[in-house]
LUMTI-362216 format. One line per field, with one value per residue (C-alpha): residue in one letter; residue number from 0; x, y, z. Coordinates in Angstrom, 2 decimals. Layout:
// residues N
residuo: A, ...
num: NUM, ...
x: X, ...
y: Y, ...
z: Z, ...
***
This chain:
// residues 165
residuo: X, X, X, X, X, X, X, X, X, X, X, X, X, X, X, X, X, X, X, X, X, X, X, X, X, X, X, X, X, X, X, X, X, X, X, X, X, X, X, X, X, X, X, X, X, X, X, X, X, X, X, X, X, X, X, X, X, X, X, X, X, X, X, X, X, X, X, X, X, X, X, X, X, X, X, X, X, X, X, X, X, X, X, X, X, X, X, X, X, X, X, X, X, X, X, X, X, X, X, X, X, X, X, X, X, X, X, X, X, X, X, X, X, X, X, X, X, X, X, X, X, X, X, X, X, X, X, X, X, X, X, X, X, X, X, X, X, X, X, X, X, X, X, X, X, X, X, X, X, X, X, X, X, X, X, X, X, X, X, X, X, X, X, X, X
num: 0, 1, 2, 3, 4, 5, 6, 7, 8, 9, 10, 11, 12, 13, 14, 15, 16, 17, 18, 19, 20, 21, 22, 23, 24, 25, 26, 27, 28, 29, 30, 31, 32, 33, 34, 35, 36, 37, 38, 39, 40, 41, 42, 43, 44, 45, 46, 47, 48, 49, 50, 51, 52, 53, 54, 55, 56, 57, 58, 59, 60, 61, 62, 63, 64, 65, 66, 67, 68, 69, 70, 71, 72, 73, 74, 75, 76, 77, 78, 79, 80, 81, 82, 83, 84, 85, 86, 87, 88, 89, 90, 91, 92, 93, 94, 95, 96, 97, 98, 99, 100, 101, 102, 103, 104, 105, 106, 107, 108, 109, 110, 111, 112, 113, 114, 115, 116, 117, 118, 119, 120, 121, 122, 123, 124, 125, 126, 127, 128, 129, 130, 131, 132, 133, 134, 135, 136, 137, 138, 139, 140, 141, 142, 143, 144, 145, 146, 147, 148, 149, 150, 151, 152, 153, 154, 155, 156, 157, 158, 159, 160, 161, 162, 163, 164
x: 0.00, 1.19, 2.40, 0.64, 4.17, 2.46, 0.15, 2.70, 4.39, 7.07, 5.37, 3.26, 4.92, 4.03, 5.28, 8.39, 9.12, 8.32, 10.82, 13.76, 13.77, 12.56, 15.51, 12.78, 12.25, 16.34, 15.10, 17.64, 18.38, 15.81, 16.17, 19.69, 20.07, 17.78, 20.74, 23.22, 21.38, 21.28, 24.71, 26.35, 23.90, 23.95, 28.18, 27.98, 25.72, 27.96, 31.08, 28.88, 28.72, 24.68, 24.06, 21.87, 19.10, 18.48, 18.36, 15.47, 12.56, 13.03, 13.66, 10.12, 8.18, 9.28, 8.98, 5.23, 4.63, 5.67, 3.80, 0.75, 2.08, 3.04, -0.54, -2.35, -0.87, -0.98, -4.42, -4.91, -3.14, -4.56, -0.57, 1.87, 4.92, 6.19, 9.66, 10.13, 9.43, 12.53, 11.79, 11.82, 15.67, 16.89, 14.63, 15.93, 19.54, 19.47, 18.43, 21.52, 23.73, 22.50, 24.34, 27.64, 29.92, 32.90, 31.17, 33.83, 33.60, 34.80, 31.95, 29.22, 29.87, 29.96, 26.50, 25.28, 26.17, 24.42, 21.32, 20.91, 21.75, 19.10, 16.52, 17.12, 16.74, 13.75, 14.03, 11.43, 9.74, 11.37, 9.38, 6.25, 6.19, 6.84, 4.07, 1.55, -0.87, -0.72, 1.94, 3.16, 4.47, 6.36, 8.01, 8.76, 10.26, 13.00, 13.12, 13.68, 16.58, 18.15, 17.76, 19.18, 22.10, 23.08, 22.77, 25.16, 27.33, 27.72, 29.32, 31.47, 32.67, 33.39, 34.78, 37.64, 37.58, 40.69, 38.86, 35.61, 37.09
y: 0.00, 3.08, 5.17, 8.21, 10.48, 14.00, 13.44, 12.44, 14.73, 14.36, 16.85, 14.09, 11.89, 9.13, 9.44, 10.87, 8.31, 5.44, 7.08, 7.57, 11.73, 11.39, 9.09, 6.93, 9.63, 9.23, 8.38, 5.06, 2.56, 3.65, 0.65, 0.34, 4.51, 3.53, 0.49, 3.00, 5.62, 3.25, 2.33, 5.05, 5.29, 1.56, 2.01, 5.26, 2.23, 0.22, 2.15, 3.36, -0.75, -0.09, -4.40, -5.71, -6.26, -2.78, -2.36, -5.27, -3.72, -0.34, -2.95, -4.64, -1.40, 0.82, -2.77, -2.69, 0.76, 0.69, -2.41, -0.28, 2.83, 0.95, -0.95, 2.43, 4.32, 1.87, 1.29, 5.12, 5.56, 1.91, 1.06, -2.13, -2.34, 1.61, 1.91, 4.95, 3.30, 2.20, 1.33, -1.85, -1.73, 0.27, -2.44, -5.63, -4.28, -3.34, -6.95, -7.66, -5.46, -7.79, -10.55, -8.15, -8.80, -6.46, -3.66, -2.93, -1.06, -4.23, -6.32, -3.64, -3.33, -7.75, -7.40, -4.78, -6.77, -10.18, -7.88, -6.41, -10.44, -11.66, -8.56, -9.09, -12.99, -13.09, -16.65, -18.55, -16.58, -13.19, -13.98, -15.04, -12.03, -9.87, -11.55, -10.35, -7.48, -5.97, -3.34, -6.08, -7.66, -4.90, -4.82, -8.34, -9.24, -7.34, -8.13, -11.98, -10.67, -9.35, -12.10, -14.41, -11.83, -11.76, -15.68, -16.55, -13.21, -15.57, -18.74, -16.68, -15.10, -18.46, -19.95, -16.70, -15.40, -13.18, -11.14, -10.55, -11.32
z: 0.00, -0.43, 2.56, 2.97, 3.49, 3.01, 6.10, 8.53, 10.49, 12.76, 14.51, 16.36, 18.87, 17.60, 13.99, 15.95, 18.16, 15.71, 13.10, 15.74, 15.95, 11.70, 11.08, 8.92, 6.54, 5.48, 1.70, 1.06, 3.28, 6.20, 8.27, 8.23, 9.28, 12.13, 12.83, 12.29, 14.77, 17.71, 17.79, 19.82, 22.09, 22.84, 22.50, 25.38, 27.31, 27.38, 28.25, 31.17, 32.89, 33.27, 34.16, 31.39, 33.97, 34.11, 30.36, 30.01, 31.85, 29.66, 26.23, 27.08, 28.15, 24.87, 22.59, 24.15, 23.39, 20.10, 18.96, 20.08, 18.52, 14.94, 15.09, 15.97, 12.62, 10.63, 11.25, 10.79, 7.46, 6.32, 5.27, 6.37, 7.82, 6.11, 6.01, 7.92, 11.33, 12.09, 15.86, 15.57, 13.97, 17.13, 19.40, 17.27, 17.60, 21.32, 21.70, 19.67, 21.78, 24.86, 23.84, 22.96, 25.99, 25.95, 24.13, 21.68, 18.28, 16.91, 18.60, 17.54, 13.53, 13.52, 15.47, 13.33, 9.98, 11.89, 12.69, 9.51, 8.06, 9.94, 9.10, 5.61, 4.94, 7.23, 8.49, 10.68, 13.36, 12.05, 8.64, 10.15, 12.08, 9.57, 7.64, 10.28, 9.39, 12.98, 14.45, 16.98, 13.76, 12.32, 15.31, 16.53, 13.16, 14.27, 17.85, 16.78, 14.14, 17.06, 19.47, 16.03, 15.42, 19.37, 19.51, 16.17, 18.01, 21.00, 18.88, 17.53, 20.70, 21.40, 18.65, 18.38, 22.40, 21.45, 19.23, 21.09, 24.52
***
């Protein structure tokens, strides 16, 4: 369907927050800007030694909230899964960054190229939910790239510990 760009407004919250402050709107390549857009805030987080427990409550609340918000618009605007919400890249790949360990720049561009793998190909639950004609799908899709991208991230932190120690 075609997304109804000259309505939206970054001027509502919504359209705001689901684009990642408008980065949605970049005309190429929107999903992997909104990668791209996460990754020095989740690089400052982990330079800062914030445990991961604290990061999970805030990574469920926001993924809740944004299901709602994606379902709510799209509903509104009677379009799928438009490219400018990017939320669910910056929610898949903070799920990525979970699994990360040392939180080196190193460790972050390998997770970003699994994320952005495992968004692409779409295999098992990441294509079924992206299949689904509801916000929650738009945004799990990504969630279960992440979780993908974080687990292969972990084998190969094992397989070569002196590189991602």
């Amino acid at each position: 369907m075609h997304e109804k760009s000259k309505t939206l407004s970054l001027k509502k919250p919504e359209v705001f927050f689901l684009s990642f402050a408008g980065v949605g709107f970049i005309p190429k390549a929107p999903g992997t800007f909104g990668t791209l857009a996460i990754l020095p805030f989740l690089y400052l987080l982990g330079e800062s030694k914030i445990p991961v427990f604290f990061v999970i409550p805030l990574l469920v609340i926001v993924t809740a909230v944004s299901c709602y918000l994606a379902d709510s618009l799209q509903r509104s605007y009677q379009i799928h899964d438009p490219s400018w919400i990017v939320m669910d890249e910056v929610l898949g790949m903070t799920v990525a960054w979970l699994f990360i360990g040392n939180h080196s720049l190193l460790s972050l561009a390998v997770l970003f190229a699994l994320f952005r793998f495992f968004d692409i190909i779409k295999i098992g639950p990441v294509a079924y939910f992206d299949r689904m004609k509801h916000g929650a799908g738009t945004i799990l899709d990504d969630i279960f790239a992440g979780l993908f991208a974080g687990i292969v991230f972990t084998f190969l932190r094992l397989a070569a510990p002196n590189l991602f120690p």
